[in-house]
C-alpha positions as a LaTeX table, in Angstrom:
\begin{tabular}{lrrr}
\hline
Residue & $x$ (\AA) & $y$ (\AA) & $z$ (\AA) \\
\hline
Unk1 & 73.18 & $-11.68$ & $-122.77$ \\
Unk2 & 71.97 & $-9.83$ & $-119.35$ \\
Unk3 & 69.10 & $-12.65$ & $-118.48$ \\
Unk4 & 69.60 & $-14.55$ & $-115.87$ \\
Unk5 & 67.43 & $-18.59$ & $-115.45$ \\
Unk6 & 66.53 & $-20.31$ & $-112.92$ \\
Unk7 & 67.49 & $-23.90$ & $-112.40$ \\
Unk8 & 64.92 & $-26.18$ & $-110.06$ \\
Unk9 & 67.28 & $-29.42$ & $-108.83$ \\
Unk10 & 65.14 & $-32.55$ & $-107.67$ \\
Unk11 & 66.56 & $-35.79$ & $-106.63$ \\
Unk12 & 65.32 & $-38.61$ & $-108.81$ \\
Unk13 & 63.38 & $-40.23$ & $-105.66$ \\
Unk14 & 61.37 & $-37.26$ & $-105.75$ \\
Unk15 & 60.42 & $-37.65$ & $-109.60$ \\
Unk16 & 59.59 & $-41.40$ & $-108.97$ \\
Unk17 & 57.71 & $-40.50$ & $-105.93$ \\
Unk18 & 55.32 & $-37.94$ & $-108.31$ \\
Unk19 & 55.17 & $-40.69$ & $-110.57$ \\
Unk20 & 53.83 & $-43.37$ & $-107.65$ \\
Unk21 & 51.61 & $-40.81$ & $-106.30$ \\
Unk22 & 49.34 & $-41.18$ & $-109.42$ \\
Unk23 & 46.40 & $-38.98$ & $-108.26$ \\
Unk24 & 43.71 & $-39.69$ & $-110.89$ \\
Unk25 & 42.70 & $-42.83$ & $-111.66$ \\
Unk26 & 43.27 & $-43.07$ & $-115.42$ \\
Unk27 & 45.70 & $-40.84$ & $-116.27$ \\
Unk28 & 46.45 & $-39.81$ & $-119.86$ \\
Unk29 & 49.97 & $-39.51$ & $-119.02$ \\
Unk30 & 50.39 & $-36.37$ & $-122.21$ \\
Unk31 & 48.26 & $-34.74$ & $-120.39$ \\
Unk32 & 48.54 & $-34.88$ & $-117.01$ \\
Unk33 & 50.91 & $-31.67$ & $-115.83$ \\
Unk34 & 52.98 & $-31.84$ & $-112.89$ \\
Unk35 & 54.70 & $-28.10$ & $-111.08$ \\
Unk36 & 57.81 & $-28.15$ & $-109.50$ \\
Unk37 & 57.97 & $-25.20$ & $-107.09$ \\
Unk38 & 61.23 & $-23.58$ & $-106.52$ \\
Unk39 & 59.62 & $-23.17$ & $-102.87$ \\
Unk40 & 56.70 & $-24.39$ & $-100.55$ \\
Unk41 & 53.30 & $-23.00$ & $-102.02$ \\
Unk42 & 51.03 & $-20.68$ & $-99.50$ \\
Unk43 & 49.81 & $-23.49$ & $-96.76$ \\
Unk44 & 46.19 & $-23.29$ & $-97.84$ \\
Unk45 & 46.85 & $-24.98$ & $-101.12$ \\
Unk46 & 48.15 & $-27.90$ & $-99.53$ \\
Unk47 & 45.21 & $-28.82$ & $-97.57$ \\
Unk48 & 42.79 & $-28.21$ & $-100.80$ \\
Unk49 & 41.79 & $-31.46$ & $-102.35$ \\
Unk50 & 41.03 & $-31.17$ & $-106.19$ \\
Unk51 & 40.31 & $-34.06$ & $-108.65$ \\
Unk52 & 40.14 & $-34.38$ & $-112.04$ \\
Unk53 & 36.89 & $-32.78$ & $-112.41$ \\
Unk54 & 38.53 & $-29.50$ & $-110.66$ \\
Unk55 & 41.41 & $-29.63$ & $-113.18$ \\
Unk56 & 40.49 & $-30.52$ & $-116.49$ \\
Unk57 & 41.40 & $-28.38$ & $-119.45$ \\
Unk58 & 40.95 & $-28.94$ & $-123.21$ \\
Unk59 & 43.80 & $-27.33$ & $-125.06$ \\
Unk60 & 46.40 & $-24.76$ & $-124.25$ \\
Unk61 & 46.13 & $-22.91$ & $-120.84$ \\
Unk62 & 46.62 & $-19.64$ & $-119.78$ \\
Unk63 & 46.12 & $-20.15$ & $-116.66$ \\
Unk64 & 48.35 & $-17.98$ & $-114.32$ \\
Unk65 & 48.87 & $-19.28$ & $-111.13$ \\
Unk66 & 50.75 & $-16.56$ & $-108.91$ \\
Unk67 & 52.07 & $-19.47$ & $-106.57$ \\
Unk68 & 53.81 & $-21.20$ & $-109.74$ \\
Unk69 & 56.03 & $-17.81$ & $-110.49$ \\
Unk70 & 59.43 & $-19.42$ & $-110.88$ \\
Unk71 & 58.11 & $-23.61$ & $-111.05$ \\
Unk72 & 58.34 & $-25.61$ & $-114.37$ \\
Unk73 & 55.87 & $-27.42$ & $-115.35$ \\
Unk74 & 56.31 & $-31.29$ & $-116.87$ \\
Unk75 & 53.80 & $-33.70$ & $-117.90$ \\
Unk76 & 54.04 & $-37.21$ & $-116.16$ \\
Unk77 & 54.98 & $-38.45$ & $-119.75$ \\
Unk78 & 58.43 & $-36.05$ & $-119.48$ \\
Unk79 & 58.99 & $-36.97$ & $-115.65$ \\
Unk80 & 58.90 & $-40.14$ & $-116.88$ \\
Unk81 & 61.74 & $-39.99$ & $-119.59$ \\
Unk82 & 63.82 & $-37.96$ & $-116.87$ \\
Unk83 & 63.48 & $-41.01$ & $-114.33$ \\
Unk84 & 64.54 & $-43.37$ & $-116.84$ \\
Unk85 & 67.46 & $-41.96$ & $-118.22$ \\
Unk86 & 68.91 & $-41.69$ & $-114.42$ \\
Unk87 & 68.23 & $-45.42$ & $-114.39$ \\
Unk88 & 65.77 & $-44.97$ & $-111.47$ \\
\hline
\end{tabular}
């Protein structure tokens, strides 16, 4: 079909470890998104701190975030389902 995809492998302790991290205090779980990276993001966004008043959106984003190029995005709802079916 000439396309190629990309495939993003994480070990089920790092899905349980997203889920334990729980970085807002009441999440809505639906709506809540999570990125996995196929690499390290640019070192600067790992020492920003945002909360949920930095992230919230109503609706359907189109937000484009340049650092994300190549990362999936789940909501803790899906990571959820994925730790439980590997029994984790």
């Amino acid at each position: 079909m000439g396309r190629t995809a990309g495939v993003l492998i994480r070990a089920i302790l790092e899905l349980r470890a997203v889920l334990d991290a729980k970085p807002f205090r009441k999440p809505d779980p639906a709506s809540v998104g999570v990125i996995f990276l196929p690499k390290l993001p640019p070192v600067r966004l790992l020492t920003l701190r945002w909360g949920a008043e930095d992230l919230r959106m109503i609706g359907r984003s189109r937000l484009k975030l340049p650092f994300a190029a190549g990362g999936t995005t789940r909501n803790l709802n899906m990571t959820a389902k994925i730790v439980a079916m590997a029994g984790a």
